[in-house]
DOMAR-945950 format. One record per residue: residue number from 1; residue in three letters; chain; x, y, z of N, C-alpha, C, O in turn. Coordinates in Angstrom, 3 decimals, always signed. Each point is the difference from the previous one (the first is absolute). Layout:
REM residues N
{pt NUM, ALA, A, {X, Y, Z}, {X, Y, Z}, {X, Y, Z}, {X, Y, Z}}
...
//
This chain:
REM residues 71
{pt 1, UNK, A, {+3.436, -21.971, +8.770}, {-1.148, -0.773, +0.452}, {-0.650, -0.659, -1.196}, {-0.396, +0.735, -0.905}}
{pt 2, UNK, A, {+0.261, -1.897, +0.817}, {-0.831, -0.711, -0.856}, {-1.287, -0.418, +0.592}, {+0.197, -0.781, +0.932}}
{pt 3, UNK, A, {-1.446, +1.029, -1.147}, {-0.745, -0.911, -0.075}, {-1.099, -1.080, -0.044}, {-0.268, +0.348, -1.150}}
{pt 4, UNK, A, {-0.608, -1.347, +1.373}, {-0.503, -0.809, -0.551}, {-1.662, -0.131, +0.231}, {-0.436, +0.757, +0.867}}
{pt 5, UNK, A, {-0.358, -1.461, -1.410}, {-1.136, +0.564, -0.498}, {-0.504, -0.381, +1.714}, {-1.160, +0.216, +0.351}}
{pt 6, UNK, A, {+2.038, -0.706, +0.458}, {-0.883, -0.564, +1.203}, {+0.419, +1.359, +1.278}, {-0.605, +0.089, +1.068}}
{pt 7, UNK, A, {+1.887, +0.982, -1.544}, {-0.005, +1.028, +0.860}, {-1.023, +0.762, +0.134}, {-0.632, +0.492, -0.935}}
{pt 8, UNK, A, {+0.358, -0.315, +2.356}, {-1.173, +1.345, -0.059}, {+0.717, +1.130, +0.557}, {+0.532, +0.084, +1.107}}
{pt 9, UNK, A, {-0.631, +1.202, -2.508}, {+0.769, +1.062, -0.321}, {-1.085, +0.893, -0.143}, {-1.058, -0.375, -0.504}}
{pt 10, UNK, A, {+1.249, +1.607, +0.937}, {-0.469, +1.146, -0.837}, {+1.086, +1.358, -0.451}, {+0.986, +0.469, +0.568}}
{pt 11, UNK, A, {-1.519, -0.200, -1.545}, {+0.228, +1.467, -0.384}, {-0.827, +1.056, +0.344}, {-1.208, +0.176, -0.153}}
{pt 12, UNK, A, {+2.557, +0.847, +0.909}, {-1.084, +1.035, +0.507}, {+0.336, +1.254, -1.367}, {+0.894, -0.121, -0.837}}
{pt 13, UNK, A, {-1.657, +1.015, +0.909}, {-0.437, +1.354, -0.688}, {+1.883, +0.834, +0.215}, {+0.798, +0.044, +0.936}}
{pt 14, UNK, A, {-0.797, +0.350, -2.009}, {+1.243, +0.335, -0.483}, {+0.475, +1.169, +1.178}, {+1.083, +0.043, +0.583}}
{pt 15, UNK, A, {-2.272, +0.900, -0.428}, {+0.838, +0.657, +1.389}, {-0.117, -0.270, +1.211}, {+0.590, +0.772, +0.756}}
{pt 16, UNK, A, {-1.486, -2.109, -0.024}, {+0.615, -0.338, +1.096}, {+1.304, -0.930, -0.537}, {+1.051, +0.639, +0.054}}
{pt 17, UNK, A, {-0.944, -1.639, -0.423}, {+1.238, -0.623, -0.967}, {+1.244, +0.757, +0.485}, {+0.947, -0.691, +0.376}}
{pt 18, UNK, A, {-0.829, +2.079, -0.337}, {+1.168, +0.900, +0.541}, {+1.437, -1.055, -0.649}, {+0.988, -0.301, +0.670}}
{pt 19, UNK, A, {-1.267, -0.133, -2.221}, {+1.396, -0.066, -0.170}, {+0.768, -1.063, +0.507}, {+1.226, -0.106, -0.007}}
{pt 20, UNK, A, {-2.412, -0.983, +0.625}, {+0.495, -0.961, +0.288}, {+0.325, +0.084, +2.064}, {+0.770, -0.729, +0.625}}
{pt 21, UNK, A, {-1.300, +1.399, -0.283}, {+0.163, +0.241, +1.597}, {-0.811, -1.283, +0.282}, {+0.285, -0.586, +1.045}}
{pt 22, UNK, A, {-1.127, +0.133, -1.720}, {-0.917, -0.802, +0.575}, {-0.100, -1.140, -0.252}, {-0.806, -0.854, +0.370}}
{pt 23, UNK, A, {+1.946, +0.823, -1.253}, {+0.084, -1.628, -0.693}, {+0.432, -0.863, +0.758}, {+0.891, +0.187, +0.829}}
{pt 24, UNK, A, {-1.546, -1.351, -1.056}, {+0.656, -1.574, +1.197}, {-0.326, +0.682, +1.751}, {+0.718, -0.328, +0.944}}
{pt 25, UNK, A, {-1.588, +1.033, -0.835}, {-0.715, +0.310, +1.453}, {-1.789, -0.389, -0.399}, {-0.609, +0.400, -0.992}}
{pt 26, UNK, A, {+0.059, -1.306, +2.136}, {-1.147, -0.683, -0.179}, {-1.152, +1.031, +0.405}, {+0.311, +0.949, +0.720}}
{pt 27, UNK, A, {-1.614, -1.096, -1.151}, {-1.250, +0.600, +0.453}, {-0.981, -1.093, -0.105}, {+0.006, -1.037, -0.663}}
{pt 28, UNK, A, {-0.908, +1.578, +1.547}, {-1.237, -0.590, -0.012}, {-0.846, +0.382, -0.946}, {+0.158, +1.221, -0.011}}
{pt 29, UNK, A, {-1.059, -1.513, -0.897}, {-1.553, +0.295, -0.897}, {-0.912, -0.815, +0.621}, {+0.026, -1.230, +0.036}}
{pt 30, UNK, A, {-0.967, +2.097, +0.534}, {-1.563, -0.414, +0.406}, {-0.925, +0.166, -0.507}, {-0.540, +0.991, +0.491}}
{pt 31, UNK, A, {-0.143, -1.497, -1.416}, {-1.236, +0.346, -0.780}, {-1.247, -0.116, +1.656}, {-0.315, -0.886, +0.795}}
{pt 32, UNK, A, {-0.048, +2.461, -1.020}, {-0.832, +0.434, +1.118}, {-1.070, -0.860, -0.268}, {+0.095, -1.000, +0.711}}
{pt 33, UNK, A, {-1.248, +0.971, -1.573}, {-1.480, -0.510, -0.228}, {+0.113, -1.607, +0.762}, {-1.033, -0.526, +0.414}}
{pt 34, UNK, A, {+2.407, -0.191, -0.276}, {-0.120, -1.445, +0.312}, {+1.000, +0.038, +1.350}, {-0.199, -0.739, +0.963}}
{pt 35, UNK, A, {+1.006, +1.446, -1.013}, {+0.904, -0.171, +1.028}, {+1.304, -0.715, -0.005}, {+0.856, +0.013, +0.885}}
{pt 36, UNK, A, {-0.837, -0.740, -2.206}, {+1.305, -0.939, -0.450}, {+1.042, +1.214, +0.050}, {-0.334, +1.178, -0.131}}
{pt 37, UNK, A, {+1.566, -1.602, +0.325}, {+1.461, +0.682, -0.890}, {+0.825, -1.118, -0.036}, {-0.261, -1.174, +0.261}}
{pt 38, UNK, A, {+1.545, +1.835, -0.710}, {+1.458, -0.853, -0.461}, {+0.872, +0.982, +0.113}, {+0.049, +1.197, -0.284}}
{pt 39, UNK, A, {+0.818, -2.220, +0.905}, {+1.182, +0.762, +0.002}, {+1.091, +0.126, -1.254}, {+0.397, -0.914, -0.722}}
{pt 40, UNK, A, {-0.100, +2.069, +0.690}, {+0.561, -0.723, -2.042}, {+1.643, +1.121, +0.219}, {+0.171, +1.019, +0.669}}
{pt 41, UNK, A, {+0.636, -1.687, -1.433}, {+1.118, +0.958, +0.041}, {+0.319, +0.806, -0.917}, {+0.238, -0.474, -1.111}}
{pt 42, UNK, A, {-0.134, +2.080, +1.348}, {+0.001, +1.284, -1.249}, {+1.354, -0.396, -0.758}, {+1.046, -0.132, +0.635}}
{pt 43, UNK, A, {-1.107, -0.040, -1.920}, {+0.570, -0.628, -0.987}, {+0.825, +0.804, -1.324}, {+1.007, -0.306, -0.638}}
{pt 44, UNK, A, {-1.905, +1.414, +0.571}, {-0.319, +0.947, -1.380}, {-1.065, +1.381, +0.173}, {-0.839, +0.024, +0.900}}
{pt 45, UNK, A, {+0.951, +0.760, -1.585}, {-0.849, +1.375, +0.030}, {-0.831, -0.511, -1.091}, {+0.286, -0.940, -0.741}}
{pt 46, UNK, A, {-1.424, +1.710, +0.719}, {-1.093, -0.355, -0.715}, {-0.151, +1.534, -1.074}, {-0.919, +0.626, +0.527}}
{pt 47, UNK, A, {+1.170, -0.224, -1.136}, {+0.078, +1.509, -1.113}, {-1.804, -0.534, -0.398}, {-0.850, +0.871, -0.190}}
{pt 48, UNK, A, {+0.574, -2.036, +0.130}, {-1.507, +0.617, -0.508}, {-1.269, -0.021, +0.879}, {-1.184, +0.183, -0.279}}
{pt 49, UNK, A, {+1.950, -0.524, +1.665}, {-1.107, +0.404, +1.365}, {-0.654, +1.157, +0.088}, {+0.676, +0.952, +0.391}}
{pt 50, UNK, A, {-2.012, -0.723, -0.691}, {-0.541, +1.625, -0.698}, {-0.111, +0.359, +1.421}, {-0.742, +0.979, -0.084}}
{pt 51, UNK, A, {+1.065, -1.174, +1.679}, {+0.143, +0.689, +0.698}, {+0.589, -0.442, +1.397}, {-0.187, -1.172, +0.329}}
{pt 52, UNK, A, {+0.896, +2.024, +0.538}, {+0.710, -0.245, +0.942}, {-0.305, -1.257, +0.919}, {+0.862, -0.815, +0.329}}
{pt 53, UNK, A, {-2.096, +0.762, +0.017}, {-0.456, -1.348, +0.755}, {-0.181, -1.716, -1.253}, {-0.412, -1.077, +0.430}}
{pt 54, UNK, A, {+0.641, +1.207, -1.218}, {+0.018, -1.063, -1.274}, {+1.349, -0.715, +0.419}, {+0.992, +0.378, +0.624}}
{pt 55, UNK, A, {-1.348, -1.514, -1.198}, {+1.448, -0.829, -0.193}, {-0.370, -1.159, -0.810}, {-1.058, -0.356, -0.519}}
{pt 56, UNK, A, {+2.137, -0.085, +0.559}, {-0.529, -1.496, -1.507}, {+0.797, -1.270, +0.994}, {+0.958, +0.014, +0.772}}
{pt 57, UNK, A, {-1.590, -0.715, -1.092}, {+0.221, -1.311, +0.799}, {+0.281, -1.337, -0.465}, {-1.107, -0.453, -0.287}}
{pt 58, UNK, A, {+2.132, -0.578, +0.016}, {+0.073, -1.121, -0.451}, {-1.184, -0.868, +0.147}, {-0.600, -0.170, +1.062}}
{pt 59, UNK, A, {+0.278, -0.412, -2.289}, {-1.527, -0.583, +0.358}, {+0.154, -1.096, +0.987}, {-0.977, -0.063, +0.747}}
{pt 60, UNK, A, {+1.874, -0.802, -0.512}, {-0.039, -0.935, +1.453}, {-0.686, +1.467, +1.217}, {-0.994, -0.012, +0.725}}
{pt 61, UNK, A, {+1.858, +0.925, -0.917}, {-0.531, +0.937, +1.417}, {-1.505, +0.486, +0.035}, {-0.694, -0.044, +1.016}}
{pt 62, UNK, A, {+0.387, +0.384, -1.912}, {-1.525, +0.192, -0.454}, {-0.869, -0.866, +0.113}, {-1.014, +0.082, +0.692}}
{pt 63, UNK, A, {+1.391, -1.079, -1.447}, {-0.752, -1.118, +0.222}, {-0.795, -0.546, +1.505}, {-1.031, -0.606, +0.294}}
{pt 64, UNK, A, {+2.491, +1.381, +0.600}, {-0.523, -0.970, +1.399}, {-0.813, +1.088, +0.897}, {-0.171, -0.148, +1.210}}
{pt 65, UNK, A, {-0.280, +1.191, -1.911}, {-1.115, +0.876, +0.725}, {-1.048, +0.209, -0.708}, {-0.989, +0.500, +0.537}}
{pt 66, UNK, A, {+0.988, -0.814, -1.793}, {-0.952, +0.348, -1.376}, {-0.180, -1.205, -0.865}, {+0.761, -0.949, +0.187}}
{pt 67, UNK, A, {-1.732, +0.873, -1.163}, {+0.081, -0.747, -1.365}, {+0.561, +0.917, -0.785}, {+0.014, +1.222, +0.149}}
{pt 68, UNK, A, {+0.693, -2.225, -1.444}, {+0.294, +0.111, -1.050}, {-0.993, +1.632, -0.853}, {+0.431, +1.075, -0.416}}
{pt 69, UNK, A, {-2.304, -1.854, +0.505}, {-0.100, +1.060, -0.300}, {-0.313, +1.247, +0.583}, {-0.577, +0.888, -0.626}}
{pt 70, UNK, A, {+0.895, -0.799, +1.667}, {-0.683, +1.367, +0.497}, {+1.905, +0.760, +0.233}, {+0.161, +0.766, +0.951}}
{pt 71, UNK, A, {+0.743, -1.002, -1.633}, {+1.221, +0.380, -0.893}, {+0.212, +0.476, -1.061}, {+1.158, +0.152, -0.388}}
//
């Protein structure tokens, strides 16, 4: 899988990740306080997600529920 700054991807937390069970299968992120989400496709494990519900997100995917700075 390659790819580009316009995919919206996330990385989930190294033990849901399971090793790649979850890679190239899509989820939803809803930032609760507004009600926005995106659908983004699990890409990569995240080793520095300090906890199970964390994930890291390509900034196109972020971007479209959040600003820059509240990232």
């Amino acid at each position: 899988f390659s790819s580009s700054d316009t995919d919206y991807i996330v990385a989930l937390p190294t033990k849901t990740y399971a090793n790649g069970a979850h890679c190239g299968k899509y989820v939803r992120v809803t930032r609760p306080s507004t009600g926005k989400s995106v659908v983004a496709m699990v890409a990569d494990s995240c080793p520095t997600c300090y906890n199970n519900e964390s994930i890291d997100m390509s900034y196109v995917a972020f971007t479209s529920i959040a600003t820059e700075e509240e990232g």
